[in-house]
C-alpha positions as CSV (number, residue, x, y, z in Angstrom):
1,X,79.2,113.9,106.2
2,X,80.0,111.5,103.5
3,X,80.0,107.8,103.9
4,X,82.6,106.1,104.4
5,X,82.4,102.9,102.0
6,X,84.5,99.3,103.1
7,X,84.7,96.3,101.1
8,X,85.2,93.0,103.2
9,X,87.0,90.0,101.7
10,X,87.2,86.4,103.8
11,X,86.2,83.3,102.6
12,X,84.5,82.6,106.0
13,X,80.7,84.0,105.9
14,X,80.6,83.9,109.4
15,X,83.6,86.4,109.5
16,X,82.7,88.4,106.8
17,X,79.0,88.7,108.5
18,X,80.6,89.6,112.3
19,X,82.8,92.6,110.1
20,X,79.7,93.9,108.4
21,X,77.3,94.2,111.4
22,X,80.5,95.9,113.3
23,X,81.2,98.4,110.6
24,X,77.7,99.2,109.5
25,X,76.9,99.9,113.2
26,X,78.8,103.1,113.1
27,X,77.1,106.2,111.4
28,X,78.3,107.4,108.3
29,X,80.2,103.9,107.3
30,X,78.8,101.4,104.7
31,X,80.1,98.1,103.8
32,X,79.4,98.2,99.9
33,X,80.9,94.6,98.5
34,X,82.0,91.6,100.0
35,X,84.5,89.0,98.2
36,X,85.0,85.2,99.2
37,X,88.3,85.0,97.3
38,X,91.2,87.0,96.4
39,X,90.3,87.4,92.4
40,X,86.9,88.7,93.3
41,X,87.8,90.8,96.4
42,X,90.4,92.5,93.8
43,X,87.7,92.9,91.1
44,X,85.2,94.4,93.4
45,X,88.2,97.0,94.8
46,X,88.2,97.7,91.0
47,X,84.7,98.1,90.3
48,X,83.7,99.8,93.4
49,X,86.9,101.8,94.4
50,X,85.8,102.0,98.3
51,X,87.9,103.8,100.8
52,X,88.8,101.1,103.0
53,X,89.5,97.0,102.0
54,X,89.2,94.9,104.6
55,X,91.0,91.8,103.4
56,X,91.9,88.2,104.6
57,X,95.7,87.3,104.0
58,X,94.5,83.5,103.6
59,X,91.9,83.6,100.8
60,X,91.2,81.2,97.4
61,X,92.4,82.2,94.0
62,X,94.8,84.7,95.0
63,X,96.1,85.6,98.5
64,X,95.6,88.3,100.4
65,X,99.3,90.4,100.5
66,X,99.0,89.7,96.4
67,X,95.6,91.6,96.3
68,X,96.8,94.4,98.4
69,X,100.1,94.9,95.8
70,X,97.0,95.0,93.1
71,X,94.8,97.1,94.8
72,X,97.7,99.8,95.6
73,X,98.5,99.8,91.5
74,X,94.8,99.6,90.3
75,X,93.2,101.3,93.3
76,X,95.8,103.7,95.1
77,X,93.4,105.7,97.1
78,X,91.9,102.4,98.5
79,X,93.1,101.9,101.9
80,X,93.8,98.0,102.5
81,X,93.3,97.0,106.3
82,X,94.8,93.1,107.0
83,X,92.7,91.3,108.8
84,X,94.3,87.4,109.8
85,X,95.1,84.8,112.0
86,X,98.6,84.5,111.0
87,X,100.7,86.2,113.4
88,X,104.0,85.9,112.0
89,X,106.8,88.9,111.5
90,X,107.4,87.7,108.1
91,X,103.8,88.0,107.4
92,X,103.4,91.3,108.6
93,X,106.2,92.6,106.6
94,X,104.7,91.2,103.5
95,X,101.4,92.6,104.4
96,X,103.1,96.1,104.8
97,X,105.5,96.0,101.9
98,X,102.4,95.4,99.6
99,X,100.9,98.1,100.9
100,X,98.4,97.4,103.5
101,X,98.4,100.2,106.0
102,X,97.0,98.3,109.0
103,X,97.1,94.7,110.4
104,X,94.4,93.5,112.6
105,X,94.4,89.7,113.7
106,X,91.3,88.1,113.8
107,X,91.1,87.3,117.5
108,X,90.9,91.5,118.2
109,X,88.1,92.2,115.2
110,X,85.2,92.8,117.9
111,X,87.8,94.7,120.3
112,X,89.2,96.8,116.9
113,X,87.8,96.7,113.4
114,X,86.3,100.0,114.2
115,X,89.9,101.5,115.7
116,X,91.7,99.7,112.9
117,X,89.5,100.9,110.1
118,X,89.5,104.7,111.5
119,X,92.8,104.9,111.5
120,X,93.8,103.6,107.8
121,X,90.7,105.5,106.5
122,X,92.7,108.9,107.8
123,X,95.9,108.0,105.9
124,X,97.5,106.2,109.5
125,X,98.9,103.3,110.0
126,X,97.1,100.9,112.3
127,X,99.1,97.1,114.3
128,X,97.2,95.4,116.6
129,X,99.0,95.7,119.8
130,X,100.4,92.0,120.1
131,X,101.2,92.4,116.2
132,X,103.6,95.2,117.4
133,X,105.3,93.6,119.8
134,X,106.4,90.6,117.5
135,X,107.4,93.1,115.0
136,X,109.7,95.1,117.7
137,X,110.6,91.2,119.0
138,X,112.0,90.8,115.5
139,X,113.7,94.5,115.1
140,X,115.2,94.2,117.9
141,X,117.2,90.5,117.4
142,X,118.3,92.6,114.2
143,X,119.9,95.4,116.4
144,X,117.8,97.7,114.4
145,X,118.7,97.0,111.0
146,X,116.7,98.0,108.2
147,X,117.3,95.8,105.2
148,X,115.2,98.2,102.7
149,X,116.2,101.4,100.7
150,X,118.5,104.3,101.3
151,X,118.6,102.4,105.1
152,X,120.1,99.5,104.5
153,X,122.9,98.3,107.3
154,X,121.4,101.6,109.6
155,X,121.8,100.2,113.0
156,X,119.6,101.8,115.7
157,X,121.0,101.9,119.1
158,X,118.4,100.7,122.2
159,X,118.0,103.9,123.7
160,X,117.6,105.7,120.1
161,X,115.0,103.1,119.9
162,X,113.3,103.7,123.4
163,X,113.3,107.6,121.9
164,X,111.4,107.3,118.7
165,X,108.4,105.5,120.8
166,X,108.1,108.0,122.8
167,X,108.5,110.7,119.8
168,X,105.6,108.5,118.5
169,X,103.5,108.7,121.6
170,X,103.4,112.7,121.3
171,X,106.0,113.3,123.9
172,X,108.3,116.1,123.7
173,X,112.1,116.7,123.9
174,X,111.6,118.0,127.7
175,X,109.0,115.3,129.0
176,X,111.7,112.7,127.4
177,X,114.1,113.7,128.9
178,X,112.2,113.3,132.6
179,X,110.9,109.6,131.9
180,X,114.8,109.0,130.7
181,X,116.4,110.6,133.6
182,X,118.4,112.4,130.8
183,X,118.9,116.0,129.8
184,X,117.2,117.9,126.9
185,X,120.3,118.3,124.9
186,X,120.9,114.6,125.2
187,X,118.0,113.9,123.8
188,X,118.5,116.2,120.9
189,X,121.8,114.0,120.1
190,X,119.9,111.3,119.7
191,X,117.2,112.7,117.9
192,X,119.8,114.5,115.4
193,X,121.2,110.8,115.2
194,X,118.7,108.9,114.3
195,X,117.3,111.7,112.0
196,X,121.1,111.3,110.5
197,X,120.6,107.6,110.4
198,X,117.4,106.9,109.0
199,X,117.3,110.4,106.7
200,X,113.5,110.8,108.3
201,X,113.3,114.7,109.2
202,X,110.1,115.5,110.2
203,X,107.8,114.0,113.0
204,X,105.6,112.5,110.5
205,X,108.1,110.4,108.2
206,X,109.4,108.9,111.6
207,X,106.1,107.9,113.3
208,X,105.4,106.4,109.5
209,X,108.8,104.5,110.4
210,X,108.2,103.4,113.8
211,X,104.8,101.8,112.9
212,X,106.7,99.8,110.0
213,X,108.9,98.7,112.5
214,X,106.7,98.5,115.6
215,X,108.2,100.7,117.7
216,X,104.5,102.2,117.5
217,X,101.5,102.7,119.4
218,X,98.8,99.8,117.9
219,X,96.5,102.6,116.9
220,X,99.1,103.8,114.9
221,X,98.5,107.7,116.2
């Protein structure tokens, strides 16, 4: 099996130390830098080109959504997992739009690093649970309106939305269709609407949505 090798940026030792004992407690991973600002946690991504970056959004030099736009240029098969204290929608969009693939916050590290890092690591996307919520918080004020790309003024109806988490949660058109107390072909509208909407066609472009959005799971399966 081959390792799996992380580089940790915070400029908090403490944090930084709790992250490394976590992740070099599981077999096969290997925390191979560590950076206490954002100019030398993007140099290190450089040098080293681990799988997974584990970055702070709040760091000296050069913050943390700036280093994850660097990595993704310099480094694109680096993985770059969030991990903060800031809670904000705003922050988290940043954070994605940069590139990061997951967002943990710091108060779930001991509960999640190990989920969180898992997950980006495979190519997922990974929102700590409360993370999602104030994304879907925000989403939903904006009566689904995308404000990015091809989207732009697509408007998601609540029930369409209600669909594509459970889509996201594995369910099928049937099992739908029984939690809804609607019938198969209904949900197959819907489906064929928001697939019409959005231009996502396949079951993996719209769980890569819904996790944007967080209309997800936080594991980001």
């Amino acid at each position: 099996m081959e390792t799996l090798r992380i580089l940790i940026a915070d400029d908090h030792e403490l944090v930084r130390r709790g992250a490394r004992e976590l992740l070099n407690s599981r077999r096969g991973w290997r925390v191979v830098g560590e950076a206490a600002n954002g100019r030398e946690a993007l140099e290190k991504a450089i040098e080293l080109k681990p799988d997974v970056a584990v970055i702070d959004i709040s760091m000296p030099d050069l913050d943390g959504v700036e280093v994850a736009r660097q990595i993704r240029e310099a480094v694109p098969d680096t993985k770059v997992l969030v991990l903060t204290m800031h809670e904000s929608e705003q922050m988290v969009r940043r954070a994605l739009d940069a590139g990061a693939r997951g967002y943990l916050l710091k108060s779930d590290l001991t509960d999640s690093i190990i989920k969180a890092v898992k997950a980006v690591a495979q190519g997922k996307r990974f929102l700590a649970p409360k993370v999602s919520e104030i994304v879907l918080e925000g989403f939903l004020m904006e009566g689904g309106h995308h404000q990015q790309g091809d989207r732009a003024g697509t408007r998601l109806t609540p029930r369409e939305i209600e669909i594509i988490r459970l889509l996201t949660e594995g369910k099928v058109n049937k099992e739908i269709a029984e939690l809804l107390g609607i019938s198969v072909r209904t949900v197959e509208t819907h489906r064929s609407k928001v697939a019409l909407k959005l231009g996502l066609h396949s079951r993996s472009e719209l769980i890569d949505y819904a996790v944007q959005h967080g209309m997800a799971p936080g594991n980001g399966s």
